[in-house]
Backbone as ProteinMPNN parsed JSONL, in Angstrom:
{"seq_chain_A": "XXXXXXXXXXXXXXXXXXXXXXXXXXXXXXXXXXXXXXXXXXXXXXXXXXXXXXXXXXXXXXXXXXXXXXXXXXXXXXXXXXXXXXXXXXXXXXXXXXXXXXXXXXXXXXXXXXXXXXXXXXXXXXXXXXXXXXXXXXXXXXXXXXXXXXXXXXXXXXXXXXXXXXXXXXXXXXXXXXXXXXXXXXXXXXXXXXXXXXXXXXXXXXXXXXXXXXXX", "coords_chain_A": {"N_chain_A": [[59.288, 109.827, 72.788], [56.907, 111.799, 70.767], [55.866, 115.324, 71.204], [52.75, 115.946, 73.246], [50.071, 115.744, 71.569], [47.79, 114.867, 71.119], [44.845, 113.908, 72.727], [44.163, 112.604, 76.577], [43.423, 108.879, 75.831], [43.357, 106.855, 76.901], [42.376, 104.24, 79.031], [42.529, 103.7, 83.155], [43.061, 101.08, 83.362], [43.388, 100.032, 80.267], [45.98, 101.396, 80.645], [47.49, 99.726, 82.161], [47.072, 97.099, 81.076], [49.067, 97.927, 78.497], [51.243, 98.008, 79.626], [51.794, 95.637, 80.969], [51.778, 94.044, 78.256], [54.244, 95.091, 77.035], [55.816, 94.334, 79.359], [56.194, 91.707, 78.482], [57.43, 91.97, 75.869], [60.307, 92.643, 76.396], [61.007, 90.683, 78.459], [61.228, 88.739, 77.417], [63.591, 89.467, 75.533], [65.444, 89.593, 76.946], [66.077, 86.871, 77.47], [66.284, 85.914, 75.067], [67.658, 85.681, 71.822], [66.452, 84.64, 69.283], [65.344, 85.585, 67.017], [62.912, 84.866, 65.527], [61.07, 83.674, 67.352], [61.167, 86.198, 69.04], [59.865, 87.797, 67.184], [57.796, 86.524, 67.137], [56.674, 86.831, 69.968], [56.111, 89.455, 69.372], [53.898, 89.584, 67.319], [51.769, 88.194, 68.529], [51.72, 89.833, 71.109], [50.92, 92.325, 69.772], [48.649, 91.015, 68.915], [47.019, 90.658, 70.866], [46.78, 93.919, 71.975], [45.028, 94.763, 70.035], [42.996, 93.489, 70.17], [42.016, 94.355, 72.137], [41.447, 97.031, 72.358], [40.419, 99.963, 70.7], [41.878, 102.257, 68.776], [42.393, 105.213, 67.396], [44.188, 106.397, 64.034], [46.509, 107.707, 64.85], [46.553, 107.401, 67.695], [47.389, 104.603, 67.279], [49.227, 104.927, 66.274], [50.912, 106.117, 68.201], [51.294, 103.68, 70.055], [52.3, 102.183, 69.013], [55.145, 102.422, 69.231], [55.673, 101.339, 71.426], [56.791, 98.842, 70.902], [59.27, 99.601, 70.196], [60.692, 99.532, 72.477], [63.246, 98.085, 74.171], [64.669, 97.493, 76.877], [64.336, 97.614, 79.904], [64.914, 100.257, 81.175], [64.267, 101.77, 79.306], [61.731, 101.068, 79.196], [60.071, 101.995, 81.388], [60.609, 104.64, 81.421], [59.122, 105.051, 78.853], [56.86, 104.22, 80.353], [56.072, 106.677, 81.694], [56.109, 108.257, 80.13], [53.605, 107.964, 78.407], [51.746, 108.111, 80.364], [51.018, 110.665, 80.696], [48.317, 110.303, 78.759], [46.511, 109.226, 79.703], [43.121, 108.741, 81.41], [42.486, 109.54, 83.976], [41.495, 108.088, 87.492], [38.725, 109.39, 89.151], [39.18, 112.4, 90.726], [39.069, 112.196, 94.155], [38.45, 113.812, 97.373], [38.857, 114.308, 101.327], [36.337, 114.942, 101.603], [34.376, 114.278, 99.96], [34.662, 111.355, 100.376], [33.841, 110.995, 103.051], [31.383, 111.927, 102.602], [30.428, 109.146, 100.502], [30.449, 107.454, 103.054], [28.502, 107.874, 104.9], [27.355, 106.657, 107.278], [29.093, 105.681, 109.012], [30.754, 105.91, 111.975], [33.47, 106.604, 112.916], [35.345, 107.599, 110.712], [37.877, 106.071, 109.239], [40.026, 107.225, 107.47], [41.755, 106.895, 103.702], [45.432, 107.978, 102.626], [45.51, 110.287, 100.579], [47.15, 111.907, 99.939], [48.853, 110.092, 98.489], [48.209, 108.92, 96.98], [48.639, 107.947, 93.797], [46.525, 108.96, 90.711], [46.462, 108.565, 88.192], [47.019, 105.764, 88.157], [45.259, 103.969, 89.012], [42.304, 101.747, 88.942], [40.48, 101.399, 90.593], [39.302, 102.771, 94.227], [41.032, 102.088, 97.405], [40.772, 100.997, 100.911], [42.21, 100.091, 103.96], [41.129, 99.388, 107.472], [42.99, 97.977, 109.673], [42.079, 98.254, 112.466], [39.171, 97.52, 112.902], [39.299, 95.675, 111.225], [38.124, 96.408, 108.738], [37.219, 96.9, 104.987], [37.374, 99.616, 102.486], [36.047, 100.511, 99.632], [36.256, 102.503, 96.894], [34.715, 103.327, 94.216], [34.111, 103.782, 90.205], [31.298, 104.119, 88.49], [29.321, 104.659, 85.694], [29.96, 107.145, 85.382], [30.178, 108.284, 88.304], [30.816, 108.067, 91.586], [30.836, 105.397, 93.454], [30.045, 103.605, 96.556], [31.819, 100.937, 98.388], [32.01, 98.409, 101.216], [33.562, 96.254, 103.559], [34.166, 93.493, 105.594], [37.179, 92.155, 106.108], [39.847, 89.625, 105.866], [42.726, 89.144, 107.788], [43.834, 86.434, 107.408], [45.808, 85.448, 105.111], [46.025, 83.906, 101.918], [47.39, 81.822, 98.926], [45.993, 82.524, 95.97], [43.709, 82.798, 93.567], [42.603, 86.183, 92.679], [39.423, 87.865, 92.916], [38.948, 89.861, 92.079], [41.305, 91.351, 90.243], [41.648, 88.813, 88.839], [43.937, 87.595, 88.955], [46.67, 85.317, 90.447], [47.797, 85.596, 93.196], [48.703, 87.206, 96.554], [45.867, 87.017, 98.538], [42.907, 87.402, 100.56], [40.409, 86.861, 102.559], [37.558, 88.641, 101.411], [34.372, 90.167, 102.584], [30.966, 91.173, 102.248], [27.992, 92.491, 103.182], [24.681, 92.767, 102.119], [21.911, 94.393, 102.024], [18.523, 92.512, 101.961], [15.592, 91.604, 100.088], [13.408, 90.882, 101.674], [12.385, 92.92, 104.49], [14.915, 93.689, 107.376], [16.99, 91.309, 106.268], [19.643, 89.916, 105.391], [21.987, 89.171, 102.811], [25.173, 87.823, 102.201], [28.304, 88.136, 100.853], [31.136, 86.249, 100.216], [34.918, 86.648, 99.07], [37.74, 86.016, 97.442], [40.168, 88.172, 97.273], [42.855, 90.455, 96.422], [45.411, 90.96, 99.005], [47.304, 93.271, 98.492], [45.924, 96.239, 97.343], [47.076, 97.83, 96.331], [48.419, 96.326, 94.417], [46.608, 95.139, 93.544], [45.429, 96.305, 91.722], [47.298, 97.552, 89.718], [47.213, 94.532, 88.395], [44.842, 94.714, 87.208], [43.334, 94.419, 83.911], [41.372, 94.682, 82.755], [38.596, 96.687, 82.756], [35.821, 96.508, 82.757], [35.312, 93.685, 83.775], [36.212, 94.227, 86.19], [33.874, 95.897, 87.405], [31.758, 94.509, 86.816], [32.087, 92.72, 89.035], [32.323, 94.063, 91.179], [29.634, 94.581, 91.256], [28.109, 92.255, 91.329], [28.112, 91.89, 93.785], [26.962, 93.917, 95.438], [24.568, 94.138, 94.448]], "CA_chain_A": [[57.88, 110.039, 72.455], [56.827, 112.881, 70.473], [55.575, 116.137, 71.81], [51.448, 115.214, 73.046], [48.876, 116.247, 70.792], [46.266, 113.466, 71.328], [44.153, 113.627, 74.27], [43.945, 111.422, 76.785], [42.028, 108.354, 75.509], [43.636, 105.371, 77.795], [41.409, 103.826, 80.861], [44.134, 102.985, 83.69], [42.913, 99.497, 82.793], [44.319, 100.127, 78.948], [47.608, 101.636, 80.498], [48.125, 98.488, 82.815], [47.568, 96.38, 79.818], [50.235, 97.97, 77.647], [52.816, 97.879, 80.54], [52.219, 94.687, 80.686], [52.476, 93.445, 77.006], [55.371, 95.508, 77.023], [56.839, 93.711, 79.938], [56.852, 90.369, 77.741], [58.801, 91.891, 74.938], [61.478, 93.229, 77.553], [61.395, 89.634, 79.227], [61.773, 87.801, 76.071], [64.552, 89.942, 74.593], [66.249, 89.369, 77.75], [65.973, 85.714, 77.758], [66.655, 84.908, 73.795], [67.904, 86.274, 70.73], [66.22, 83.709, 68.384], [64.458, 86.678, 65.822], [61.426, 83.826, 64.972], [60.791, 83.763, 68.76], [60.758, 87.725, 69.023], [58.964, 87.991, 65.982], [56.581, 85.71, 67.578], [55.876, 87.473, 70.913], [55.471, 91.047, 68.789], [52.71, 89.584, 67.199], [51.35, 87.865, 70.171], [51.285, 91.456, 71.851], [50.126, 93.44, 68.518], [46.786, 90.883, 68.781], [46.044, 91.436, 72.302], [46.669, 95.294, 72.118], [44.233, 95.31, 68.974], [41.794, 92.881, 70.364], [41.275, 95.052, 73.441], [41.42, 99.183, 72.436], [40.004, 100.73, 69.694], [42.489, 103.324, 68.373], [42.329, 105.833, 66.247], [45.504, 106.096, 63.507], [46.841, 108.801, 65.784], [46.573, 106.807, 68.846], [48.113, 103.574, 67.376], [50.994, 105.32, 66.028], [51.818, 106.314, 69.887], [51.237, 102.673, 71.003], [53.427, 101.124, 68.198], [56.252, 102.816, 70.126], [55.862, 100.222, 72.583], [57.797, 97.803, 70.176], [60.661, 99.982, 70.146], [61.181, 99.368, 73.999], [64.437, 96.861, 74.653], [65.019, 97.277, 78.417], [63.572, 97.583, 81.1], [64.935, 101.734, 81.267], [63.221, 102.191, 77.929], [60.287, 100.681, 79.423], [59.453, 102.693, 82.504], [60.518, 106.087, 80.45], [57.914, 104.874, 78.288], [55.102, 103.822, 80.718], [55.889, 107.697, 82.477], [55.241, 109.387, 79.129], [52.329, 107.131, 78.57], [50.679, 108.551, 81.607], [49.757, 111.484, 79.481], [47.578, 109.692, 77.822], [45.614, 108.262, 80.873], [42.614, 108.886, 81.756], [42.863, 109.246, 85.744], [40.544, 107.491, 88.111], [38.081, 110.543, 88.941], [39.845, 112.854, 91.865], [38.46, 112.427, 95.246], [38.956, 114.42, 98.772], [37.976, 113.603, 101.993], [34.966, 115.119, 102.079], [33.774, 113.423, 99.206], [34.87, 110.376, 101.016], [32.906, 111.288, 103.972], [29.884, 111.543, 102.147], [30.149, 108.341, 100.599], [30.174, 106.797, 103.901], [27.849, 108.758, 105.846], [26.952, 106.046, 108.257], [30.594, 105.281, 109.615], [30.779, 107.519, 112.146], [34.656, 106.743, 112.82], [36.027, 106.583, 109.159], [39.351, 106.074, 108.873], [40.419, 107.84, 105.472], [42.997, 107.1, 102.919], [46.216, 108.969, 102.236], [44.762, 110.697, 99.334], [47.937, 112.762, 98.673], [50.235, 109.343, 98.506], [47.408, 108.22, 95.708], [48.586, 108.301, 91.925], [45.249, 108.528, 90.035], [47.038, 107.064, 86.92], [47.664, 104.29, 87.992], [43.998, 102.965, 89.972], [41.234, 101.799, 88.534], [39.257, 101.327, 91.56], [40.352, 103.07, 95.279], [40.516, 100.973, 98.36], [41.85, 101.081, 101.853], [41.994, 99.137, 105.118], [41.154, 99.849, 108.79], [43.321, 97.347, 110.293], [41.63, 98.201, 113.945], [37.766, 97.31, 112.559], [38.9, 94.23, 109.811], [37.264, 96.643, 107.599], [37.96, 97.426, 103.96], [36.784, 100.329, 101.993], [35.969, 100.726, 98.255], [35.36, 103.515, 96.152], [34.583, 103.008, 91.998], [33.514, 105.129, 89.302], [30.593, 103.496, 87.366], [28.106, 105.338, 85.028], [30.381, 108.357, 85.517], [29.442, 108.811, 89.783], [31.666, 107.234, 92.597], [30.027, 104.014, 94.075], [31.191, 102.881, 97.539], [31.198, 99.645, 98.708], [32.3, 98.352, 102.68], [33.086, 94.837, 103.944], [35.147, 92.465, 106.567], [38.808, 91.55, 105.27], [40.304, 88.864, 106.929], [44.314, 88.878, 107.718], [44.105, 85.116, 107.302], [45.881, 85.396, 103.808], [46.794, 82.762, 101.402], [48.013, 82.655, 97.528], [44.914, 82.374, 94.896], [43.416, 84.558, 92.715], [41.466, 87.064, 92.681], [37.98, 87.858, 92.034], [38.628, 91.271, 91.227], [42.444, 91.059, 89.046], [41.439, 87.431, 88.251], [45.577, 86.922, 88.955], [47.37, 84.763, 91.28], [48.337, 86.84, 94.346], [48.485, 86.731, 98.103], [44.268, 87.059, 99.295], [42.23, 87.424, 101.71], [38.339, 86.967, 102.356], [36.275, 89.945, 101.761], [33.136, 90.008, 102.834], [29.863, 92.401, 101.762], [26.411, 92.497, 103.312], [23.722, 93.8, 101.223], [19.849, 94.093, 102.317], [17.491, 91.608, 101.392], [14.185, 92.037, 99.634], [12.615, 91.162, 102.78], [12.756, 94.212, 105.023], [15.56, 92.868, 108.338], [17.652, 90.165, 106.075], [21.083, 90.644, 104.539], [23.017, 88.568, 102.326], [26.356, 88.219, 102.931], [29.101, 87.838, 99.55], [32.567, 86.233, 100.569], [35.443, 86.66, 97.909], [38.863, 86.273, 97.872], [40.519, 89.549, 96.682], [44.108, 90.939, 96.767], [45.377, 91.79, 100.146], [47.665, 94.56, 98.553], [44.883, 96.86, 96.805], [47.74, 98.549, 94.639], [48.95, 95.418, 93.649], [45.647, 94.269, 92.444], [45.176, 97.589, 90.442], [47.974, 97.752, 88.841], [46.932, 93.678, 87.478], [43.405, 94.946, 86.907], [43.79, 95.267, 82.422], [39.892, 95.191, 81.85], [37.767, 97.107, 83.779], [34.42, 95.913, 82.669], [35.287, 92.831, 84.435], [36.248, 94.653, 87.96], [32.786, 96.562, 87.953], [31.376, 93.581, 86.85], [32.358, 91.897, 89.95], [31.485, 94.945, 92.381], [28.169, 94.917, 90.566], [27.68, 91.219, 91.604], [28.7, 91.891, 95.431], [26.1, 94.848, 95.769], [22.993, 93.624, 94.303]], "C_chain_A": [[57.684, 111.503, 72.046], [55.515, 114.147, 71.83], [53.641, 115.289, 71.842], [50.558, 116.233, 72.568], [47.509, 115.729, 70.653], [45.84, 114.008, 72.597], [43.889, 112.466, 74.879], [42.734, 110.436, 76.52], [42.354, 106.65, 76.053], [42.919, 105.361, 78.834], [42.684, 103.447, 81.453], [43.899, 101.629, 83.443], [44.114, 98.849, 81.319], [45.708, 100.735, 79.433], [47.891, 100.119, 81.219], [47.873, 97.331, 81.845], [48.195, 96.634, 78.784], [51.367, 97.878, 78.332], [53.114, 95.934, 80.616], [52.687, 93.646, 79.485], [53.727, 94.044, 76.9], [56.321, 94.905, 78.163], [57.275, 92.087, 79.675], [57.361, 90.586, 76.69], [60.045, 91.824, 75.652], [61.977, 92.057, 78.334], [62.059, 88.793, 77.765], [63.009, 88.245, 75.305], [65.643, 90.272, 75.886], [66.772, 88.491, 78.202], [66.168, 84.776, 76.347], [66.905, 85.92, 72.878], [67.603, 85.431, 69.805], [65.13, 85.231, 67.799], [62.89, 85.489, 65.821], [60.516, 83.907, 66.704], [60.317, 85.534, 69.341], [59.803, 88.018, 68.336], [57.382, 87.602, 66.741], [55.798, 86.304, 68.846], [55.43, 88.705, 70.751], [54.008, 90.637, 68.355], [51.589, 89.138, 68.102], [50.46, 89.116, 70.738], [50.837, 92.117, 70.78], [48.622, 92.672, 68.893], [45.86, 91.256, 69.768], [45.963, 93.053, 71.991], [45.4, 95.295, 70.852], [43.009, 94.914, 69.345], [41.393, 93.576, 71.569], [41.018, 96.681, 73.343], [41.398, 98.69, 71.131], [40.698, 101.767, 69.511], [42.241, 103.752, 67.204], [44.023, 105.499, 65.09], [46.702, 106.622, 64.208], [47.494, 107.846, 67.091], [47.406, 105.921, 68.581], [49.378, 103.943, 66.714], [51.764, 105.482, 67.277], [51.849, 104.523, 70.198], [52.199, 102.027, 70.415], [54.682, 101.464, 68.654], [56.404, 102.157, 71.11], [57.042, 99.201, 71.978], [59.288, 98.22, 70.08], [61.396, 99.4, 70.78], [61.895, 98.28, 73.989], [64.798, 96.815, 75.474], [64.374, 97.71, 78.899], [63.666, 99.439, 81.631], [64.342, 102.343, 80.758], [61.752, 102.164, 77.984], [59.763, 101.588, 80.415], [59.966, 104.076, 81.922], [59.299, 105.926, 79.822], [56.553, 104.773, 79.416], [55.059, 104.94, 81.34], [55.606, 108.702, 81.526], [53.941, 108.919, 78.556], [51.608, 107.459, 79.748], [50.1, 109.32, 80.956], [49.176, 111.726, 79.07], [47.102, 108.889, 78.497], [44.803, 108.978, 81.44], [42.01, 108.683, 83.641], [41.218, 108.898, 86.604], [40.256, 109.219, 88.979], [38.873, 110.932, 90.673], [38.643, 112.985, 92.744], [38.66, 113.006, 96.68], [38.082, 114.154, 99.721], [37.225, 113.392, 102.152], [33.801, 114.455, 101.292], [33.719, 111.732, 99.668], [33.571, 109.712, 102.194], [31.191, 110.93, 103.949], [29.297, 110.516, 101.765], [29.249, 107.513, 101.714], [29.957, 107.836, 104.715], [27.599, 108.091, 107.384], [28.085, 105.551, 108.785], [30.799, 106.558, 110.436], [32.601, 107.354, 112.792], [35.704, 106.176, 111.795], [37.479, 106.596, 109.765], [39.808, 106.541, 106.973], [41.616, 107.519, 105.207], [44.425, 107.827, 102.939], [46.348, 109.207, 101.185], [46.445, 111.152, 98.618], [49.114, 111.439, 98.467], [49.791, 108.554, 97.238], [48.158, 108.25, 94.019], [47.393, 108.224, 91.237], [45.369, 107.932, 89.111], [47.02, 106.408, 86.682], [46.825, 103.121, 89.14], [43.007, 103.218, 89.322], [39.906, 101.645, 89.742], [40.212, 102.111, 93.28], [40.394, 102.015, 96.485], [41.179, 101.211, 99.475], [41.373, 99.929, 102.919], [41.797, 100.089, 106.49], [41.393, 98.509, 109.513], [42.575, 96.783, 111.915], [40.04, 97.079, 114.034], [37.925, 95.532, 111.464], [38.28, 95.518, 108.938], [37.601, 97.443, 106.12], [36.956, 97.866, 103.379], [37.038, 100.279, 100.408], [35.467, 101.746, 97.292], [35.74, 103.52, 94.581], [34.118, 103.744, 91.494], [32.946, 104.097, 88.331], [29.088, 104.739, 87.268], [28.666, 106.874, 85.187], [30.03, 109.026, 87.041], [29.901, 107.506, 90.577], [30.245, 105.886, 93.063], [30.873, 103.866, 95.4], [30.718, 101.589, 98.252], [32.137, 99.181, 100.523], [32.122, 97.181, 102.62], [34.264, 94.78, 105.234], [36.147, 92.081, 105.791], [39.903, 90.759, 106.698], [41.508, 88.775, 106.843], [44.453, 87.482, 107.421], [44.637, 85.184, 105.693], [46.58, 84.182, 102.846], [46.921, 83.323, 99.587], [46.464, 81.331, 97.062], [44.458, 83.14, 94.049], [42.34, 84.995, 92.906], [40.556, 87.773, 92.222], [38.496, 88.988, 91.433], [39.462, 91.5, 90.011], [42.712, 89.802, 88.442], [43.378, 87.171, 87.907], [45.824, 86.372, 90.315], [47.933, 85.88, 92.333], [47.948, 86.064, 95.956], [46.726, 87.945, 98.314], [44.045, 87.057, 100.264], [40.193, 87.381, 101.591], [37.86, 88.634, 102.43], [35.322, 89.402, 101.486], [31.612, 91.424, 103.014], [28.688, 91.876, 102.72], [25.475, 93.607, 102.578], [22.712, 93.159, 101.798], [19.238, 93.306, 101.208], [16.69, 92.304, 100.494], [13.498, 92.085, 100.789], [13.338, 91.91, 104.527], [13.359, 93.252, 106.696], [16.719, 91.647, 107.85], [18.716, 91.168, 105.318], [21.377, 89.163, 103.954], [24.245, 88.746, 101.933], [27.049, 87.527, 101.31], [30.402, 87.833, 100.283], [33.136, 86.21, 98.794], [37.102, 86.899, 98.169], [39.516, 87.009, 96.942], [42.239, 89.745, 97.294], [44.28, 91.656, 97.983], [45.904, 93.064, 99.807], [46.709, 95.151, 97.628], [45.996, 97.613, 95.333], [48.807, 97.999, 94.082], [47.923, 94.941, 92.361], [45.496, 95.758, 91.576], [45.646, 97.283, 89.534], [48.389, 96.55, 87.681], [45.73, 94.109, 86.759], [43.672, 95.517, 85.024], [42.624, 95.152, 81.462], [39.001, 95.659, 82.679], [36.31, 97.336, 84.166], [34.597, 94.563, 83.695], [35.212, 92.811, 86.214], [34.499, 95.107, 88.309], [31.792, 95.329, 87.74], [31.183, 92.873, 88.691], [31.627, 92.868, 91.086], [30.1, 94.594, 91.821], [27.379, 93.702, 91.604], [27.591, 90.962, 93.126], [27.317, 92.695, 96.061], [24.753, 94.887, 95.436], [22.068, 93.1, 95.037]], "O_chain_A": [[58.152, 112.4, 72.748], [54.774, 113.866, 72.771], [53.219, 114.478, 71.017], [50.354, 117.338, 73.07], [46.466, 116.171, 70.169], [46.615, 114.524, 73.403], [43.505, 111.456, 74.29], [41.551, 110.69, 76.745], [41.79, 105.609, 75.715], [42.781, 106.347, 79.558], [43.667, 103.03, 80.839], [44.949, 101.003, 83.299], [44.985, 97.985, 81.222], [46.636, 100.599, 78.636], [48.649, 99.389, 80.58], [48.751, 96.473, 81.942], [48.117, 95.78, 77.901], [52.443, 97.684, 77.767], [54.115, 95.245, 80.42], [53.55, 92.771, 79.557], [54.53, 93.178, 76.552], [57.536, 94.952, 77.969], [58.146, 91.412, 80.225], [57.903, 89.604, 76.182], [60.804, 90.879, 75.442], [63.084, 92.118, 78.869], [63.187, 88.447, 77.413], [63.478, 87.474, 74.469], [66.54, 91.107, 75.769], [67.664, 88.581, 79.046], [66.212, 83.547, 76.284], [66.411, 87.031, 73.073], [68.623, 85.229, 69.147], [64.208, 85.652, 68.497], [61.859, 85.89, 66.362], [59.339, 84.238, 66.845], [59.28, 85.851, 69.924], [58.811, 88.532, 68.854], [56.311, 88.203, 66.819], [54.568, 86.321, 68.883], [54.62, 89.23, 71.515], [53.027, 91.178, 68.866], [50.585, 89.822, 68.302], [49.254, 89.35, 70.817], [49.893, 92.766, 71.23], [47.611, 93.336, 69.124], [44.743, 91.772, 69.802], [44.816, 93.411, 71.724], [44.735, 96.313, 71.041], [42.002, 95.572, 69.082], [40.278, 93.287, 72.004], [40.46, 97.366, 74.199], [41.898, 97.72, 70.562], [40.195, 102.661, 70.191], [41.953, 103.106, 66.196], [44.802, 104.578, 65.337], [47.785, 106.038, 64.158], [48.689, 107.674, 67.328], [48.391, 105.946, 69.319], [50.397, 103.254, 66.678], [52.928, 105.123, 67.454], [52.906, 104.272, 70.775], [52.97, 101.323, 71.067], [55.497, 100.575, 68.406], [57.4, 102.39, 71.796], [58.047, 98.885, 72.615], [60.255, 97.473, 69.934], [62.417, 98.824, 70.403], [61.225, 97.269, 73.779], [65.659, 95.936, 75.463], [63.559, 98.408, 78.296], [62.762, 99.935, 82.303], [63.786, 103.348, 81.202], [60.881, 102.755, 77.345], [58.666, 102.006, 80.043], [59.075, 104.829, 82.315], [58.364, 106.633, 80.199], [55.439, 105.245, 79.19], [53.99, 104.94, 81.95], [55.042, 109.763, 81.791], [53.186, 109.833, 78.225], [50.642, 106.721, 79.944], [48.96, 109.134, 80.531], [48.93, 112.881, 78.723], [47.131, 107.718, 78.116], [45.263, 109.931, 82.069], [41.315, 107.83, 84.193], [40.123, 109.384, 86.322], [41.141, 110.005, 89.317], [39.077, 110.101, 91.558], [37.586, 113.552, 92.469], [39.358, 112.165, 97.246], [36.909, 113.847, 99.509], [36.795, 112.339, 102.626], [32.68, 114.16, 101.709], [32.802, 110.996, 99.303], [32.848, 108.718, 102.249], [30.339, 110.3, 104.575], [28.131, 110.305, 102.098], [28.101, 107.076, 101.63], [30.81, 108.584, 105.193], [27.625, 108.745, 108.426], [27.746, 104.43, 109.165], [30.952, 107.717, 110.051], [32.921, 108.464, 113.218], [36.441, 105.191, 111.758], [37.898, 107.214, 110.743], [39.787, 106.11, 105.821], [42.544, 107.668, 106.002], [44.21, 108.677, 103.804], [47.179, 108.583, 100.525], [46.885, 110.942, 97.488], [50.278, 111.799, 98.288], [50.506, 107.804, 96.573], [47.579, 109.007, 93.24], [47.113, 107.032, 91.111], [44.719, 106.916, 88.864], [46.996, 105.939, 85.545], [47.217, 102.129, 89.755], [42.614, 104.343, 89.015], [38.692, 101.788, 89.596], [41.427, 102.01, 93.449], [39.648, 101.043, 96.366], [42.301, 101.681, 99.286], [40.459, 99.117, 102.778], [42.203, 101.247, 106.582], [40.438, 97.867, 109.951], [42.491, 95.654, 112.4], [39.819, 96.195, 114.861], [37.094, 94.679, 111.152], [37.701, 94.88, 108.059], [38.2, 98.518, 106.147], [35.867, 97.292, 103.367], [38.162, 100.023, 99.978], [34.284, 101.766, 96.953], [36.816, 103.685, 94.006], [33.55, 104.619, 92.148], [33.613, 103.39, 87.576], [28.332, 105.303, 88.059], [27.845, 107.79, 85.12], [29.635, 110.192, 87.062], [29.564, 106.339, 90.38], [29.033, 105.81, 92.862], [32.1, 103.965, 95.42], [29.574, 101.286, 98.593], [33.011, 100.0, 100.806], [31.168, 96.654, 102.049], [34.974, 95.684, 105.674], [35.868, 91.629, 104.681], [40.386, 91.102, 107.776], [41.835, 88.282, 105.763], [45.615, 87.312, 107.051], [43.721, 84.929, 104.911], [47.64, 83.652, 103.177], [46.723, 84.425, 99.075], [46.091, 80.215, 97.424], [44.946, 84.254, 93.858], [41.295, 84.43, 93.23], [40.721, 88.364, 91.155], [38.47, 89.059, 90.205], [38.939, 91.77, 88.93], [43.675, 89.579, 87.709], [43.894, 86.702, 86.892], [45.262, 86.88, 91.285], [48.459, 86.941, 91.994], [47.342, 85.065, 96.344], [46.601, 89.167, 98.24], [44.884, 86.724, 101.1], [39.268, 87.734, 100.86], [37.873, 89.472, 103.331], [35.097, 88.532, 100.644], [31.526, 92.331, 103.842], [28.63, 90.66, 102.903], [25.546, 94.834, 102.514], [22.525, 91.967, 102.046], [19.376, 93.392, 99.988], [16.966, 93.443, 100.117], [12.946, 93.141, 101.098], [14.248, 91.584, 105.289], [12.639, 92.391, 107.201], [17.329, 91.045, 108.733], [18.746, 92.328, 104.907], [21.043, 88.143, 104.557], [24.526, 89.773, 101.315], [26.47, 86.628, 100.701], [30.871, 88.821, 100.849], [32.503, 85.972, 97.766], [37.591, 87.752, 98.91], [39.51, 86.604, 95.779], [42.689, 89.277, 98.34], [43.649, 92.682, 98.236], [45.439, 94.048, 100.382], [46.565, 94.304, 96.747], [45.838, 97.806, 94.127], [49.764, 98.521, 93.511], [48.053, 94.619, 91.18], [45.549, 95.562, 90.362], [45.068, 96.822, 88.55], [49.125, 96.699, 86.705], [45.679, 93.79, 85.572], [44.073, 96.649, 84.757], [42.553, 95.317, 80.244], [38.567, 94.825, 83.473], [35.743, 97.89, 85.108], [33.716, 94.566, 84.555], [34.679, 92.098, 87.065], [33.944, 94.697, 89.329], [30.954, 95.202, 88.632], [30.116, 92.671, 89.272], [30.627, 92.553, 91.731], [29.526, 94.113, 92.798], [26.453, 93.931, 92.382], [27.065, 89.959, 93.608], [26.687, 92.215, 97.004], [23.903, 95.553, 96.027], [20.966, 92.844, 94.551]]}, "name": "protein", "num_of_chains": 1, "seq": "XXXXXXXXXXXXXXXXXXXXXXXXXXXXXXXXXXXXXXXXXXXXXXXXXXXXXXXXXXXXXXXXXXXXXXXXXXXXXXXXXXXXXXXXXXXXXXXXXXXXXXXXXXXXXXXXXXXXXXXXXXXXXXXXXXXXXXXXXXXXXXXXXXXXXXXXXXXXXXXXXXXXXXXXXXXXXXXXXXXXXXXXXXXXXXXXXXXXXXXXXXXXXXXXXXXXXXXX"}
C-alpha cells in the first residue's frame, strides 16, 4: 500500500465490511481455481463495496487493492494498513465513563487501554457480579450510554445489533414511561462476546438504529 495521503474517511463499520468482502475472495481462491467462479465473486464484492461507500477516485483506488489480496497473510497486512484510513470510535477515559453513568454508584469500568478504537463501532462491557451490561455509542457526534440485565443463559441466534448468527444472550433495557412511576422494559437477544459482535457490525446506521429503538 502506497505511502497515506488520503485522510481517514472509513467508519469502523466500512473497515469491517471490506475485511469481510475480502475474506470471500481469500476463501474462494482457496477453495477453487475455476477463473469464471473468481471472476464471479470479484464482482459480487466490487457491487457490495460500491453499493455501500461513497468514494472518492482517490479512495477507490486504495480499496481496489483489496482484489490484489490472495492469502490470508496478504489479507491481515492489508486490513493493518487499512486502519489508517479508519475513522476510530471517539476516545473515551474513565472519567468520561463516570459521567455517563452518574447514577451507578459502584461502576465497574472497562479496560480502556486493552480497547482498539479501530476496530469498535459501539463500546460495551459486562459486570458479571450485577448481570449488568454497559453501552457506550457515538450518535449525532456525543457519546450516548445505555445500561441493562444480560443473562448468562446463552444460546446460538442472531443478533439484534450484528443481525449475524452468534452465541446470545437476553439483554434487557428499562426506559421511563410517559406516565411519571412506569418503565418499559426492551428484551433482545444480542452477542454475548461484544467484540465479536463489533467486529460483524458492517452498517452502522442499523446498530444506532436499534439502540435508538431500546431507549425511546
Amino acid at each position: 500500500m502506497e505511502k497515506q495521503t488520503i485522510q481517514p474517511f472509513l467508519t469502523v463499520a466500512n473497515y469491517h465490511l471490506l475485511e469481510q468482502q475480502m475474506n470471500k475472495i481469500i476463501l474462494t481462491l482457496a477453495t477453487t481455481k475455476d477463473k469464471d467462479v473468481i471472476l464471479a465473486v470479484h464482482g459480487i464484492v466490487d457491487s457490495e463495496i460500491t453499493a455501500k461507500l461513497a468514494l472518492s477516485t482517490e479512495e477507490a483506488e486504495l480499496i481496489e487493492q483489496l482484489f490484489d489480496v490472495t492469502n490470508r497473510a496478504q489479507g491481515d497486512a492489508y486490513s493493518e494498513q487499512l486502519k489508517l484510513y479508519v475513522i476510530p470510535f471517539k476516545a473515551v477515559t474513565a472519567s468520561t465513563i463516570k459521567s455517563l453513568f452518574k447514577k451507578e454508584k459502584k461502576l465497574k469500568l472497562p479496560k480502556l487501554e486493552e480497547m482498539d478504537f479501530h476496530e469498535i463501532c459501539y463500546l460495551a462491557w459486562d459486570d458479571p457480579g450485577t448481570h449488568r451490561k454497559y453501552v457506550v455509542l457515538e450518535q449525532d457526534e456525543k457519546l450516548k450510554s445505555i445500561k441493562g440485565t444480560f443473562s448468562n443463559d446463552t444460546i446460538r441466534g442472531i443478533c439484534a445489533i450484528c443481525n449475524r448468527h452468534s452465541d446470545v444472550g437476553l439483554f434487557t433495557t428499562s426506559v421511563k414511561g410517559q406516565i411519571v412511576g412506569t418503565f418499559t422494559n426492551y428484551s433482545n437477544y444480542i452477542c454475548a462476546d461484544s467484540q465479536t459482535c463489533n467486529r460483524h457490525v458492517t452498517d452502522i446506521e442499523k446498530t444506532q438504529a436499534f439502540f435508538e429503538r431500546i431507549t425511546q
